[in-house]
C-alpha positions in Angstrom: 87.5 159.9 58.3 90.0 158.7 60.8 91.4 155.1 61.1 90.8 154.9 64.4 87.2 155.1 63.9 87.2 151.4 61.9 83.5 151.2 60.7 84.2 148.1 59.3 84.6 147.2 62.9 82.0 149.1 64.2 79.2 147.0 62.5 80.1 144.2 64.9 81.5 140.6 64.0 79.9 137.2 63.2 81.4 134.0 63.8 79.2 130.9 62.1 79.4 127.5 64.0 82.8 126.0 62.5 83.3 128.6 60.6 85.5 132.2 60.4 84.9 135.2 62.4 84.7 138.2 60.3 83.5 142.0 60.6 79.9 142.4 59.0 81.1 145.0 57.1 83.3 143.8 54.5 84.5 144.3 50.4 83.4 142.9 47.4 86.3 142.8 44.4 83.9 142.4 42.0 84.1 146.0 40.6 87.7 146.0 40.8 88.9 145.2 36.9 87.8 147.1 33.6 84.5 146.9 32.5 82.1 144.4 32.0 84.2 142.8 35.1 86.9 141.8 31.9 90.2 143.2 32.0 92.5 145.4 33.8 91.0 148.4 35.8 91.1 152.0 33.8 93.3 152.8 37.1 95.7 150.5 39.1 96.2 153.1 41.6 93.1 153.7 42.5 92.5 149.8 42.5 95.1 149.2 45.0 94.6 152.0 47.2 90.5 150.8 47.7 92.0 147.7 49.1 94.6 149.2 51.2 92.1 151.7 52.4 89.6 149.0 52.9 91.9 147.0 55.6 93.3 150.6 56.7 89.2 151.0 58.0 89.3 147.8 59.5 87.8 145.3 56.6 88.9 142.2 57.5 86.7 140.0 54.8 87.5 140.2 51.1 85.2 138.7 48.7 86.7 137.7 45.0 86.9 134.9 42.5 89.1 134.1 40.0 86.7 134.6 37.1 86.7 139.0 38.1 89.2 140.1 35.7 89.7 136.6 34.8 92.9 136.9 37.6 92.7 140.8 37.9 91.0 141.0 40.3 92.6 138.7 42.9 95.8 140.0 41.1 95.1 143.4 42.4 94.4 141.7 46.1 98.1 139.9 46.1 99.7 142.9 44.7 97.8 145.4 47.5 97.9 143.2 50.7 100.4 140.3 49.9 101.7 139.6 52.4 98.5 139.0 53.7 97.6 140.7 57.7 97.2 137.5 59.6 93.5 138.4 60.2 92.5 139.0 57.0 90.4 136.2 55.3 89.7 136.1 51.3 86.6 134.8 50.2 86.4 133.4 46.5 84.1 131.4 44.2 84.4 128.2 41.9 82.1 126.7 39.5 82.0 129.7 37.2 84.3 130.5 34.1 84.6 132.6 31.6 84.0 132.7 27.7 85.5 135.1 25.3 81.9 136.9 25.0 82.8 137.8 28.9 79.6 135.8 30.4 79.7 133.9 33.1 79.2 129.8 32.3 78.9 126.9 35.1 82.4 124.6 34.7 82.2 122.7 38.1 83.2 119.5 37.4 85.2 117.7 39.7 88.7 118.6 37.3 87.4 121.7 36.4 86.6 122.7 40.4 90.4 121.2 41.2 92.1 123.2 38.2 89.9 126.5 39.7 90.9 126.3 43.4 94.3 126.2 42.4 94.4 129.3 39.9 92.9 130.8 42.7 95.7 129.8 45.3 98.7 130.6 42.5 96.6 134.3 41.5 96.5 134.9 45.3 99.5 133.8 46.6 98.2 131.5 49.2 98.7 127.6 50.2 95.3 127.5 51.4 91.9 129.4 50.9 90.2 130.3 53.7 86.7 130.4 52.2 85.5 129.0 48.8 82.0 129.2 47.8 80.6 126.6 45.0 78.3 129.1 42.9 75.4 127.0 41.6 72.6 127.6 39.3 69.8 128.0 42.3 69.1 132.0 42.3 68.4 131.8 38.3 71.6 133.9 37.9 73.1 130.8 36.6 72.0 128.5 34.0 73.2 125.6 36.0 76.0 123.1 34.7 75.9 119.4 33.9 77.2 117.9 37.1 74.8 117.1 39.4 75.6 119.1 42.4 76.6 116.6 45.0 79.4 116.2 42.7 80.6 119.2 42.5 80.2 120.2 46.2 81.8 116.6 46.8 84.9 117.6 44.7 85.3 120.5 47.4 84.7 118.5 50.1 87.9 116.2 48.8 89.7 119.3 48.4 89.2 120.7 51.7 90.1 117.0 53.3 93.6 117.8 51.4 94.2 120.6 53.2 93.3 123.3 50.7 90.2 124.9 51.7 89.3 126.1 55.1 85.9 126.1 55.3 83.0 125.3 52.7 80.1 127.7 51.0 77.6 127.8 48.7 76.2 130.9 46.3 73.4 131.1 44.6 71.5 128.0 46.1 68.5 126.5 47.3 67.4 125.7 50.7 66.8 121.7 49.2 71.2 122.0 48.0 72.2 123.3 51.3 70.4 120.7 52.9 72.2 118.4 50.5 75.4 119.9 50.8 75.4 119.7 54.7 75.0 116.0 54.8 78.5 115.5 53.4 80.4 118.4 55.5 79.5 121.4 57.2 78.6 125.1 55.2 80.3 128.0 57.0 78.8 130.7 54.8 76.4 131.6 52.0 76.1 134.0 49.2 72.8 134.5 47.6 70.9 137.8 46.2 69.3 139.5 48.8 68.5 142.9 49.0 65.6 146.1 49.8 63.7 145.1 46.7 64.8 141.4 46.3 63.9 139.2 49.3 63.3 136.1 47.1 65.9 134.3 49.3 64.3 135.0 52.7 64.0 131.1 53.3 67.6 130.5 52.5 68.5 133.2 54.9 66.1 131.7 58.1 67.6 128.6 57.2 70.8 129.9 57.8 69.8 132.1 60.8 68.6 128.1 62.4 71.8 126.8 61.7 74.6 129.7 62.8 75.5 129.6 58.6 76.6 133.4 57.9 74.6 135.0 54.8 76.2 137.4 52.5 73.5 139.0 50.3 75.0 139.9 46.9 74.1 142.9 45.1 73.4 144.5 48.5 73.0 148.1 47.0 70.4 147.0 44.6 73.3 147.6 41.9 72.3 151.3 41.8 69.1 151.1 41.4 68.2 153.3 43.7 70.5 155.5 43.3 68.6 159.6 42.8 67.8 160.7 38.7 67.9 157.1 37.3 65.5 156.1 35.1 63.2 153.7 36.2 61.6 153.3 33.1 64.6 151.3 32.3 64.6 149.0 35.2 63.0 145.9 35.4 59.6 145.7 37.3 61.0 144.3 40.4 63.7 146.8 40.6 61.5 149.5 40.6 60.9 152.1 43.7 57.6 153.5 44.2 57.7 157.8 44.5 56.2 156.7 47.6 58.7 154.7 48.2 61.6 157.1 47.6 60.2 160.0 49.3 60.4 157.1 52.6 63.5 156.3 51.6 64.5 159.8 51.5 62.9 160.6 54.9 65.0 157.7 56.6 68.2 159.0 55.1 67.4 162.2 55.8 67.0 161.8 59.7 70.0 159.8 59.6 72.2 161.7 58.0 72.8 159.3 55.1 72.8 158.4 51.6 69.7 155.9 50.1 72.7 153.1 49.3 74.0 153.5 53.5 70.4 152.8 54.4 69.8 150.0 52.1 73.1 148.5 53.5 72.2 149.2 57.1 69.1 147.8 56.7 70.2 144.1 56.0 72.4 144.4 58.7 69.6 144.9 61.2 66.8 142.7 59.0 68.9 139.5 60.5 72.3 139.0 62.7 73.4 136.4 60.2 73.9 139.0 57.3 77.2 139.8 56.3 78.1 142.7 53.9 80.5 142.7 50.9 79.5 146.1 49.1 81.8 146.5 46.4 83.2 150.0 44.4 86.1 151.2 42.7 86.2 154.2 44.3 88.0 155.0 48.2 85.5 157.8 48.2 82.6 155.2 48.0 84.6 152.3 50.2 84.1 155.2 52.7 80.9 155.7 52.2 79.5 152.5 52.7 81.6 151.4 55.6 79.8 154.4 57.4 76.9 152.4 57.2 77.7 149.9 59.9 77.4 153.5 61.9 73.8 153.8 61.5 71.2 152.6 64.1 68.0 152.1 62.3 64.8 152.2 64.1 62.0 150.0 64.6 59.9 153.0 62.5 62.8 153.0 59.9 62.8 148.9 59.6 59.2 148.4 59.3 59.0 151.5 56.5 61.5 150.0 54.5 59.6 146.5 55.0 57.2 147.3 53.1 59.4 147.5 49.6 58.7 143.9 49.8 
């Protein structure tokens, strides 16, 4: 594929009241370090060059935190891009930690959310961060923390009065907290799992769509589920795809020329225009791969078939 043809570009842009204006199509770090998200990647090379591909294709929104790695990840980002192109904007998240059994724990107390924000700005090399999103507890992905979330999201607030934060969102909330939230300062974007076989978040994402807030589904590929030969007596019951289903699926692709993963991704691009995408890999092969999906042109047929996975 040619740089000139920039499908990151391609997908269009989206610029949320107050907030920063971004290609749909961008990169999630997530998958950058070792496994189990813990630890340097099994290669550095290949690590950098997905990133340097990923702006080469016209990616101008990076999605990491901290807690990927911990540090590798947005270690990998300073080391790849620094210095940073002036329109590139690096999303991360606070209000997460991890333990030495490598799970993910809430930590967002007002110290704990200051002493977070500014590993992220020393691991990325920045004096400010363009976008930091306060993970909370609301999707279930989280067993929520002790401070009461006004706290938390307050703490932010302070931090983005003192000139360290750009603009303010939330991941893994509730309609009610984003409601909460935007009483005390404005919500440029949010992050919340959303995908073909996971609309549990639909009413977070017309909220959004009401009030010009972006929405970046995470896990936008279904994490592989639906990826050809897996085993779906191994998945759980809302992850699974019917035959019927996949021989749909499969009939889409085919008349677009495109893998089941491009057509899930292209499909939340056309299901509302305040989706934003931040498919994440570890391979440039892939990165290429999904970035071709902000190509594809679903059709009303294609949209309503794949509505019904609901």
């Amino acid at each position: 594929m040619s740089q000139e043809s920039k499908p990151a570009a391609t997908a269009g842009r989206i610029q949320p009241a107050n907030g920063l204006s971004v290609n749909r199509l961008g990169y999630g770090a997530m998958q950058l370090p070792g496994p189990m998200i813990w630890g340097p990647p099994a290669d550095k090379d290949t690590a950098l060059a997905v990133l340097c591909r990923a702006v080469e294709l016209g990616v101008d929104h990076i999605d990491t935190s901290d807690a990927y790695g911990p540090h590798i990840a947005n270690e990998l980002i300073r080391e790849a891009l620094h210095p940073y192109p002036e329109n590139l904007v690096i999303a991360t998240k606070v209000g997460v930690v991890r333990d030495e059994y490598k799970t993910f724990n809430a930590e967002a107390g007002p110290q704990a959310l200051r002493d977070q924000v500014e590993e992220n700005l020393s691991t990325l090399g920045l004096a400010r961060l363009d976008l930091v999103y306060l993970r909370v507890g609301g999707d279930g992905m989280l067993f929520p923390g002790e401070t009461p979330f006004e706290e938390s999201f307050g703490a932010l607030v302070q931090l983005q009065e003192r000139g360290l934060i750009r603009n303010l969102g939330l991941s893994g909330v509730t309609v009610d907290q984003l409601e909460k939230a935007r009483e005390m300062a404005p919500v440029a974007f949010v992050q919340n799992r959303f995908h073909l076989l996971d609309r549990g978040a639909l009413d977070v994402l017309r909220y959004c769509e009401d009030h010009d807030i972006a929405f970046a589904p995470y896990f936008p590929m279904v994490s592989g589920m639906l990826n050809p030969g897996i085993d779906k007596s191994q998945l759980p019951p809302g992850l699974r795809v019917t035959d019927d289903q996949e021989k749909a699926l499969d009939a889409i692709a085919a008349r677009h020329g495109a893998t089941r993963a491009q057509i899930a991704l292209a499909w939340l691009l056309a299901v509302s225009p305040a989706t934003v995408l931040i498919p994440g890999t570890k391979s440039v092969a892939h990165l290429e791969e999904n970035l071709r999906a902000g190509l594809i042109e679903l059709t009303g047929d294609d949209i309503a078939e794949l509505d019904k996975f609901a």
